[in-house]
Backbone as a printed PyTorch tensor [residue, N CA C, xyz], in Angstrom:
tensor([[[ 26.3390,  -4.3130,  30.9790],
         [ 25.7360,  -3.0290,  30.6690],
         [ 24.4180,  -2.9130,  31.4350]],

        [[ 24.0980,  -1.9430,  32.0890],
         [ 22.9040,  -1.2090,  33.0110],
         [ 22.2130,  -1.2360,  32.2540]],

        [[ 20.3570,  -1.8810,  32.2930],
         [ 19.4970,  -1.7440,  31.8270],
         [ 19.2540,  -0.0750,  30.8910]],

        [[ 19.3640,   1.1240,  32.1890],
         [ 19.3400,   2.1980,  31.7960],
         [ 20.3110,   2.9980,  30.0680]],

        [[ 21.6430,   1.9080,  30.5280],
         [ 22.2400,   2.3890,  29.1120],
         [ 22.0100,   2.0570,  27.8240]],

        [[ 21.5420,   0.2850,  27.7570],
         [ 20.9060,  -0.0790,  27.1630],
         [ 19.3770,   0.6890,  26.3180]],

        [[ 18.4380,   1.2110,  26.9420],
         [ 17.6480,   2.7470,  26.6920],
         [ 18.3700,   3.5330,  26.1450]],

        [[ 19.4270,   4.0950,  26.7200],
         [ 19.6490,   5.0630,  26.1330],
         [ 20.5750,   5.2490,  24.9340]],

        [[ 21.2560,   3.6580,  24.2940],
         [ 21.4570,   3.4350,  22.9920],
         [ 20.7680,   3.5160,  22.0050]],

        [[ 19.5110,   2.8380,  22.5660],
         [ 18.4100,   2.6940,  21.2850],
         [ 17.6530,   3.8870,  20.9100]],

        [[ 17.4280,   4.9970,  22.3480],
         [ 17.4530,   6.0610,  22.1380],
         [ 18.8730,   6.9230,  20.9380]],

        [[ 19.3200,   6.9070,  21.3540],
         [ 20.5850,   7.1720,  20.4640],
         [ 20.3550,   7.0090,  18.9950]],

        [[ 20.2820,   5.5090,  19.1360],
         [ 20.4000,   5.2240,  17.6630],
         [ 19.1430,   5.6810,  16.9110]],

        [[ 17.8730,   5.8620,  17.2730],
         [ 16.8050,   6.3120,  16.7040],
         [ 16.8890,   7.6310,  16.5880]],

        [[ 17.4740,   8.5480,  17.2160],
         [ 17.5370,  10.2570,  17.1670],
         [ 18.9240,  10.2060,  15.6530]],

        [[ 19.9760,   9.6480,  15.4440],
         [ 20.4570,   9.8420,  14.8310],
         [ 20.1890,   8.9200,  13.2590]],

        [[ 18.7720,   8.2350,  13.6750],
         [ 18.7840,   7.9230,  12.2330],
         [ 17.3280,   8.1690,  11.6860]],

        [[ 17.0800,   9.8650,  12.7130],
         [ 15.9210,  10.5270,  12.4050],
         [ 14.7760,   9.9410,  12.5330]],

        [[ 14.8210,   9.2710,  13.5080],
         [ 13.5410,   8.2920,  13.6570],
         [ 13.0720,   6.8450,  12.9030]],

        [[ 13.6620,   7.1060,  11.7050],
         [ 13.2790,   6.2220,  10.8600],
         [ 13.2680,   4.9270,  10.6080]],

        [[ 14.5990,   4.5910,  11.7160],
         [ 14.7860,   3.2490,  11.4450],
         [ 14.0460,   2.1930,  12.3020]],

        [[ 12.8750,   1.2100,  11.5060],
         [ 12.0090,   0.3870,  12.0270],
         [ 11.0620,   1.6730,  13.2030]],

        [[ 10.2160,   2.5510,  13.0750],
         [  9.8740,   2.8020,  14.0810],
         [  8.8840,   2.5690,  13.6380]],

        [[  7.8540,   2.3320,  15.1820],
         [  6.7530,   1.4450,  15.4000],
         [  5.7640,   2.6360,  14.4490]],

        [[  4.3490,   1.7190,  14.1190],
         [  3.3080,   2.8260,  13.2470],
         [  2.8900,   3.7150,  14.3120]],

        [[  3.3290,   4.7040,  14.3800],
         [  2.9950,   5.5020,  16.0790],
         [  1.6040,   6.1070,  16.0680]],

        [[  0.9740,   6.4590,  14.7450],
         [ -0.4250,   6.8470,  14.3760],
         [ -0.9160,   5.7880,  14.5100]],

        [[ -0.8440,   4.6590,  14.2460],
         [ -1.9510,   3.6160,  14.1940],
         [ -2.0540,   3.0940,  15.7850]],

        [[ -0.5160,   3.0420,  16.1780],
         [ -0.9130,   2.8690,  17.6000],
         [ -1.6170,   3.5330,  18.7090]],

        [[ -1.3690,   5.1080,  18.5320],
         [ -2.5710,   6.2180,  18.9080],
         [ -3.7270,   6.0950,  18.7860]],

        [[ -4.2640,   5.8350,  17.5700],
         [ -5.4180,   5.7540,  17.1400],
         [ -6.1070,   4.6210,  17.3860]],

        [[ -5.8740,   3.1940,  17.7410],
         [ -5.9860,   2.0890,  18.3720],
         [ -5.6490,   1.4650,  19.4930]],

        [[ -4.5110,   1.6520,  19.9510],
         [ -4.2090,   1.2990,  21.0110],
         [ -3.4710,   0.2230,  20.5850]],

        [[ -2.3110,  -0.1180,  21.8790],
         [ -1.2950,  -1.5390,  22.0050],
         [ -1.9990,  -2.6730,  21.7780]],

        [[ -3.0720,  -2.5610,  22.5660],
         [ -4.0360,  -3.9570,  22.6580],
         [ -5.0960,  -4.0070,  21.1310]],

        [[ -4.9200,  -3.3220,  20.9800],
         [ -5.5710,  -3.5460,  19.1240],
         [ -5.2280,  -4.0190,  18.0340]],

        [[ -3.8000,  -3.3540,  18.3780],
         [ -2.4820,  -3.4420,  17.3250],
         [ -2.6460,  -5.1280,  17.6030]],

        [[ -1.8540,  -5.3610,  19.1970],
         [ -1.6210,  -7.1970,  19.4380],
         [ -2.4660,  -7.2420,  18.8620]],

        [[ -4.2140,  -7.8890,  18.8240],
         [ -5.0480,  -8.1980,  18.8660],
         [ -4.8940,  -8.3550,  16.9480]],

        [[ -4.6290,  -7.3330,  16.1310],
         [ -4.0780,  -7.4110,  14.9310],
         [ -3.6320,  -8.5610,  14.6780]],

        [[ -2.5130,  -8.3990,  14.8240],
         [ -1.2040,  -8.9810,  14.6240],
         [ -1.4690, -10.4260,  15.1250]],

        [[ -1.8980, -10.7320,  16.4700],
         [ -2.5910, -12.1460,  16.1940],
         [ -3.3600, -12.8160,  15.3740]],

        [[ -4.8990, -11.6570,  15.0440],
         [ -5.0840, -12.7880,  13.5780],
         [ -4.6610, -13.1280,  12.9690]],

        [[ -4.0440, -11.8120,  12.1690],
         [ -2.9560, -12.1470,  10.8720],
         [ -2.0860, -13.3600,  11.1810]],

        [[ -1.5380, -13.6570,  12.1120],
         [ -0.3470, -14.5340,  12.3260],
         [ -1.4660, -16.0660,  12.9660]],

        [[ -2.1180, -16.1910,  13.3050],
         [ -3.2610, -16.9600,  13.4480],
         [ -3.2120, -17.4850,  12.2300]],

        [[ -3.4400, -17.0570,  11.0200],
         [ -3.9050, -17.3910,  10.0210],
         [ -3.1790, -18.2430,   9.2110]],

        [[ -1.8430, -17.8310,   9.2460],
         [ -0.5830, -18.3680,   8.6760],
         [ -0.3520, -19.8450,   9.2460]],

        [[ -0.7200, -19.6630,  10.7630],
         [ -0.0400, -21.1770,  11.4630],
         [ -0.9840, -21.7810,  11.5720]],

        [[ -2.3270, -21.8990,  11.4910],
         [ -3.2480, -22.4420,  11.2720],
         [ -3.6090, -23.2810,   9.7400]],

        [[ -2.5790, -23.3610,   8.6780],
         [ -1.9200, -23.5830,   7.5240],
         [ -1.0030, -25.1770,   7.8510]],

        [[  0.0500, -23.6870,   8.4220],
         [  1.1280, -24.7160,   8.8400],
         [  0.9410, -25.9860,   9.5700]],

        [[  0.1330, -25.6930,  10.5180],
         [  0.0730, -26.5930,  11.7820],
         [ -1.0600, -27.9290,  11.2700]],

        [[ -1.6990, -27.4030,  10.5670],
         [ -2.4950, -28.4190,   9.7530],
         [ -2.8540, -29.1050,   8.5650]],

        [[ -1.2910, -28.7370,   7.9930],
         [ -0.6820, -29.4810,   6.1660],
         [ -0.3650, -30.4860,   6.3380]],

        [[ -0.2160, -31.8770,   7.4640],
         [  0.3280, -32.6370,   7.3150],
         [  1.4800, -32.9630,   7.2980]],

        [[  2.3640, -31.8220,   7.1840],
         [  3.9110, -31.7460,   7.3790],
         [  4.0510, -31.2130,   5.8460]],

        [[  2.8050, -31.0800,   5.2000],
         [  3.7170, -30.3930,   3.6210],
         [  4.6250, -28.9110,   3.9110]],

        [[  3.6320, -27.9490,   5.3580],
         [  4.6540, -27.1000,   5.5630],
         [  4.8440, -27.3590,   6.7670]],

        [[  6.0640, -26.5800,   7.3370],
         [  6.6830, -27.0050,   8.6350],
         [  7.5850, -25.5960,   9.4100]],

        [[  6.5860, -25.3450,  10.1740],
         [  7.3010, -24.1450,  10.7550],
         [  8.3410, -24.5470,  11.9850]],

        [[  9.6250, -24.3750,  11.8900],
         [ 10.2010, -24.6460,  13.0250],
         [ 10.3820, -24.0690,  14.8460]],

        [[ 10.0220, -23.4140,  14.7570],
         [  9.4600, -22.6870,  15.8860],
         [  8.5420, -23.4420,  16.8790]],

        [[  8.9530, -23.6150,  17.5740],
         [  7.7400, -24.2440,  19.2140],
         [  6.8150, -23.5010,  19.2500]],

        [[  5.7040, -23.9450,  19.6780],
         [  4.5000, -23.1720,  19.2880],
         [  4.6890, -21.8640,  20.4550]],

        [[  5.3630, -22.0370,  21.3240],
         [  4.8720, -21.0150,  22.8790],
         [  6.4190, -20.0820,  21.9980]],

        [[  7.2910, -20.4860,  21.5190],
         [  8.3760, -19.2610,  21.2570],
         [  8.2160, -18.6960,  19.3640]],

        [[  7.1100, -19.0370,  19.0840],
         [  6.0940, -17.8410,  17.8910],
         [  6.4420, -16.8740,  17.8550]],

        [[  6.7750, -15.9330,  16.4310],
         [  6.3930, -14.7730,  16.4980],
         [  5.2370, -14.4380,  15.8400]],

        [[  4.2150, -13.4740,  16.4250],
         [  3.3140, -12.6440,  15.5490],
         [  3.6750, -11.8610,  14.1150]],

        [[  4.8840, -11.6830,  13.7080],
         [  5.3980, -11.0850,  12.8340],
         [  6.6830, -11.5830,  12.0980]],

        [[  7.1280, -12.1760,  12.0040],
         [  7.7830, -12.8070,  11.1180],
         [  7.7360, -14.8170,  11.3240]],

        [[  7.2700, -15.4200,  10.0840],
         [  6.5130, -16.6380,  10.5440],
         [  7.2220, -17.5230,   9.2750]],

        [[  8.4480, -18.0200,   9.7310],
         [  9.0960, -19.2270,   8.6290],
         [  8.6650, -20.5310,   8.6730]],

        [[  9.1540, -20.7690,   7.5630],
         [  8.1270, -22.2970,   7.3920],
         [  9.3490, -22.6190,   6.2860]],

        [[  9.1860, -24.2020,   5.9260],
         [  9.2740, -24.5840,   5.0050],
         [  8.7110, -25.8340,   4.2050]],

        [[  8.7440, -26.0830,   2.8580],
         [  7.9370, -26.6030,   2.4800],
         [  8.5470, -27.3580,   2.2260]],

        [[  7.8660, -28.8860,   2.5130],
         [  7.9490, -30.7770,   1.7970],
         [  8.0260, -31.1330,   2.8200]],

        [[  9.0910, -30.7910,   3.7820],
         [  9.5030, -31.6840,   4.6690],
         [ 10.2270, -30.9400,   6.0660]],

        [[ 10.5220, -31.4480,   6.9630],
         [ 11.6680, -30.7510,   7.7460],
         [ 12.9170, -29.5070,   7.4300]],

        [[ 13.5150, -30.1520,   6.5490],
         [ 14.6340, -29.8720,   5.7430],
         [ 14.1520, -28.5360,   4.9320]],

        [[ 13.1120, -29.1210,   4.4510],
         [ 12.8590, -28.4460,   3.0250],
         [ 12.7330, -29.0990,   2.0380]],

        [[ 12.1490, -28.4800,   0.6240],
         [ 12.4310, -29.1330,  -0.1980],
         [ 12.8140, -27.8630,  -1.4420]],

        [[ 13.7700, -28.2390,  -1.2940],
         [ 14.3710, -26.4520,  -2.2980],
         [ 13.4350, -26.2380,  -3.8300]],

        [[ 13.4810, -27.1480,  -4.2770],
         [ 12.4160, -27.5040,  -5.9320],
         [ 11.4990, -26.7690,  -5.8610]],

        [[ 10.8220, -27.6240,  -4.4370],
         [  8.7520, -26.5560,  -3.9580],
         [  9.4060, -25.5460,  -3.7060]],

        [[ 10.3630, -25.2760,  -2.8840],
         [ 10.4590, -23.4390,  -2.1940],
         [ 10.4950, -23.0400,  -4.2190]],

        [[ 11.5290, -23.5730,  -4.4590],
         [ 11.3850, -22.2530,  -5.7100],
         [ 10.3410, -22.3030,  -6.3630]],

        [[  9.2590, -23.3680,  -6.7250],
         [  7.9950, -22.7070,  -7.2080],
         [  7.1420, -21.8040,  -6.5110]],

        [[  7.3230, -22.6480,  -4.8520],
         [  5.9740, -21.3920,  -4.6050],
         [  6.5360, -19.8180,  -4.7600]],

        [[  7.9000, -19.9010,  -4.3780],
         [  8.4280, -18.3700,  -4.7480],
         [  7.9980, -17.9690,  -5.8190]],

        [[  8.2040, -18.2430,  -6.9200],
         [  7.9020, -18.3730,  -8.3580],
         [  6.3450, -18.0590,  -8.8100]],

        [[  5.1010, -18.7720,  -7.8980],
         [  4.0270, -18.8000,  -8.2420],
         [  3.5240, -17.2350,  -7.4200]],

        [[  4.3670, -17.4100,  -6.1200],
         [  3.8830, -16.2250,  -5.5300],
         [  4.0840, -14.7040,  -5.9670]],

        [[  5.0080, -14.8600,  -6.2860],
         [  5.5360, -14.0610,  -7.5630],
         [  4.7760, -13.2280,  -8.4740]],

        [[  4.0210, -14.3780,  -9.0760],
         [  3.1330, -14.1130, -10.5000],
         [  2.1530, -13.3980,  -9.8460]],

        [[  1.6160, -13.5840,  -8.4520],
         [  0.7590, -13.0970,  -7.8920],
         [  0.8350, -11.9630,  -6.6710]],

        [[  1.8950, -11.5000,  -7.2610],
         [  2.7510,  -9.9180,  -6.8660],
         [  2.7060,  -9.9340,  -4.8650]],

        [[  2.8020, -11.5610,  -4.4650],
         [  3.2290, -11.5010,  -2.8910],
         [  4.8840, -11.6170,  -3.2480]],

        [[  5.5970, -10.8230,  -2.6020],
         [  6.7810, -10.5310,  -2.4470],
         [  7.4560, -10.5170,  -1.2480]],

        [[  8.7110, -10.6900,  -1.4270],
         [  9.3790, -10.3860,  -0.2530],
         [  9.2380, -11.7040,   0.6120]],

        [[  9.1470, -13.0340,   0.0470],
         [  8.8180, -14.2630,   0.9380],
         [  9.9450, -15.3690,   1.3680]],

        [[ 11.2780, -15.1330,   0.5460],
         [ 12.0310, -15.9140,   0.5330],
         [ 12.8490, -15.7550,   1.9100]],

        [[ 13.1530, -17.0050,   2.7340],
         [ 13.7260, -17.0690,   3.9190],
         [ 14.6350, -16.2670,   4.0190]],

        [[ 15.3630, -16.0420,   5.1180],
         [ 16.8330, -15.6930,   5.4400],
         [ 17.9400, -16.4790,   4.6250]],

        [[ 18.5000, -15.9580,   4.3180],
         [ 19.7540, -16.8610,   3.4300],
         [ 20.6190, -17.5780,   4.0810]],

        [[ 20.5810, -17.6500,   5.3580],
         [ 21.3140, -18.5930,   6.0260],
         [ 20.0700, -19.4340,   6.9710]],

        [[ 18.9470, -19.3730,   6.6110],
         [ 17.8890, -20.6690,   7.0770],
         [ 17.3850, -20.9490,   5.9700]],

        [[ 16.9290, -20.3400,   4.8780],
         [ 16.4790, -20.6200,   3.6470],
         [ 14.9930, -20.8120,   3.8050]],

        [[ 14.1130, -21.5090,   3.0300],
         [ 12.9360, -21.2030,   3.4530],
         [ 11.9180, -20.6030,   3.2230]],

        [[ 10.7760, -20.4950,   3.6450],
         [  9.6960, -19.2660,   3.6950],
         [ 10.1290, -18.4780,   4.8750]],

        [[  9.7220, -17.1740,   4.4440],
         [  9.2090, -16.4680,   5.3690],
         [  8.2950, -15.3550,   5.3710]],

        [[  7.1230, -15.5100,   5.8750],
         [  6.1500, -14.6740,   5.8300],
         [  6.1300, -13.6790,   7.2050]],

        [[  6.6980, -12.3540,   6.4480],
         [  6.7980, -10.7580,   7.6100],
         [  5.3660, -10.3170,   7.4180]],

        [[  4.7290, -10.3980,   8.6490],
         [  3.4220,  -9.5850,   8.7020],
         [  3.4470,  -8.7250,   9.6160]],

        [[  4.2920,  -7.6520,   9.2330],
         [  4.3690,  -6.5280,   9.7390],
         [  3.4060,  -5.3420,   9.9830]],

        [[  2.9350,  -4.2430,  10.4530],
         [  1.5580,  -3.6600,  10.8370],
         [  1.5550,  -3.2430,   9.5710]],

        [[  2.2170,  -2.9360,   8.6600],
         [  1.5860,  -2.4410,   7.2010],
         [  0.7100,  -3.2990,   6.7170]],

        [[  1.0830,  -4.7740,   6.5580],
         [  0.2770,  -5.8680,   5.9630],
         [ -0.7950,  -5.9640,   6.6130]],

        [[ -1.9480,  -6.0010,   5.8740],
         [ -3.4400,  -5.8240,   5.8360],
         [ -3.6960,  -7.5620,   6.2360]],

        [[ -4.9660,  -7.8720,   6.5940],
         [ -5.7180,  -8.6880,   7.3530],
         [ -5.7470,  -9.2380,   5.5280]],

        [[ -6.6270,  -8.2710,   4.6540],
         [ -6.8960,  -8.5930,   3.7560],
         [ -5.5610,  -9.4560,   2.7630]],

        [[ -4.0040,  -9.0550,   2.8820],
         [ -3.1870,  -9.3140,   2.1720],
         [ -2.5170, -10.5540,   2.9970]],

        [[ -2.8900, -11.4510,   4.2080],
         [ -2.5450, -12.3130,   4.9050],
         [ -3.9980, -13.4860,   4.3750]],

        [[ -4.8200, -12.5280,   4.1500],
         [ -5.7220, -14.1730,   3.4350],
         [ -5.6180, -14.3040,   2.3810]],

        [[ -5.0430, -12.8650,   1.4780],
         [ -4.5700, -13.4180,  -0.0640],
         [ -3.2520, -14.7910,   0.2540]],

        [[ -2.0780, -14.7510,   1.0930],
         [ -1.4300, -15.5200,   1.0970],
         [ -2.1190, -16.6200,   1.6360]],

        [[ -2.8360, -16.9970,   2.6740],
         [ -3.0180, -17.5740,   3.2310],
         [ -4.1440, -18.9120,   2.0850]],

        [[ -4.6830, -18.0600,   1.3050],
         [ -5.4020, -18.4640,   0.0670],
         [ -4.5680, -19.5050,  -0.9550]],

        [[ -3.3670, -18.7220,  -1.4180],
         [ -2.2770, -19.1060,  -2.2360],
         [ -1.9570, -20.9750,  -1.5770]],

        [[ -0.9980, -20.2730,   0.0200],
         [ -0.8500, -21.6540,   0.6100],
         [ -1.8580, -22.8130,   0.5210]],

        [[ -3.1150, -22.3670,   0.7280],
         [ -4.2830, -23.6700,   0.8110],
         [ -3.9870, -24.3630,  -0.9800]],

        [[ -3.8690, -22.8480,  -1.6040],
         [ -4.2750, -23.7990,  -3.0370],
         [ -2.6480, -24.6580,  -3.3450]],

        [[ -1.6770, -24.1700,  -3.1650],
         [ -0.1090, -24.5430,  -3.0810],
         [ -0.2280, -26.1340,  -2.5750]],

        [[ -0.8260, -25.9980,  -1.5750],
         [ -0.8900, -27.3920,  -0.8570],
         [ -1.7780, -28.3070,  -1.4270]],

        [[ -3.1810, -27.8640,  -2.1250],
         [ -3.8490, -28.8630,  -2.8500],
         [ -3.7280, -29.4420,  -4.1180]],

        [[ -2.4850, -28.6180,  -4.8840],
         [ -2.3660, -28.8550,  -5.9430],
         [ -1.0120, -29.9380,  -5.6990]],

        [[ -0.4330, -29.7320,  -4.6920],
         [  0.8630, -30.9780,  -4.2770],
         [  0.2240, -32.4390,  -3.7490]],

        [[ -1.3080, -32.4130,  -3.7350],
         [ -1.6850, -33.4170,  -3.0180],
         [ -2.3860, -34.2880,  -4.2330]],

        [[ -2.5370, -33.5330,  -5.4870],
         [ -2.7950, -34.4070,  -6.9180],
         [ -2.1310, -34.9610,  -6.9520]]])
């Protein structure tokens, strides 16, 4: 398939599903710019692997550091593997503390933290808060 048709699917598919489906924050990107938005989206995601990368292996993001995403950032907790017990508390704890929407893909299982342009700087250090305390209370 021609680069060009490729365009003009996704075109397609966005006119017939009224725009709506996943489209980018087009006001925020106006109003800031591409390079703001990135510039975003790196802290936020900065913040998360800067966690990961320095728990000791309590969490463990599988991802190579150079093939990262800024926006969706899995991990899992104990070990390599996982450890399904911790995933369901921190789900559980995170829970109580109305972060949602964290549980992996169902066929990797897992964490996964979507920091998508809705999610605030401010709602990536509430998690990012949670994890530090998650991790110090596993180290009693």
């Amino acid at each position: 398939m021609k680069q060009i048709d490729k365009v003009k699917i996704i075109y397609l598919f966005y006119a017939g599903n009224s725009s709506s489906y996943n489209t980018p924050p087009c006001f925020s990107i106006y109003i800031m710019g591409a390079a703001a938005m990135e510039k975003l989206s790196s802290i936020k995601s900065q913040m998360i692997y800067e966690i990961t990368d320095n728990s000791q292996g309590f969490y463990v993001c599988p991802v190579e550091t150079q093939n990262r995403s800024k926006m969706n950032i899995p991990f899992c907790i104990g070990n390599v593997k996982g450890d399904d017990a911790l995933v369901k508390r921190f789900l559980v704890k995170a829970f109580e503390l109305n972060m949602l929407s964290l549980k992996g893909h169902r066929s990797v299982g897992g964490i996964q933290a979507s920091l998508y342009n809705s999610v605030t700087i401010e709602d990536v250090q509430e998690l990012a808060a949670f994890m530090k305390k998650f991790l110090e209370m596993r180290q009693l």
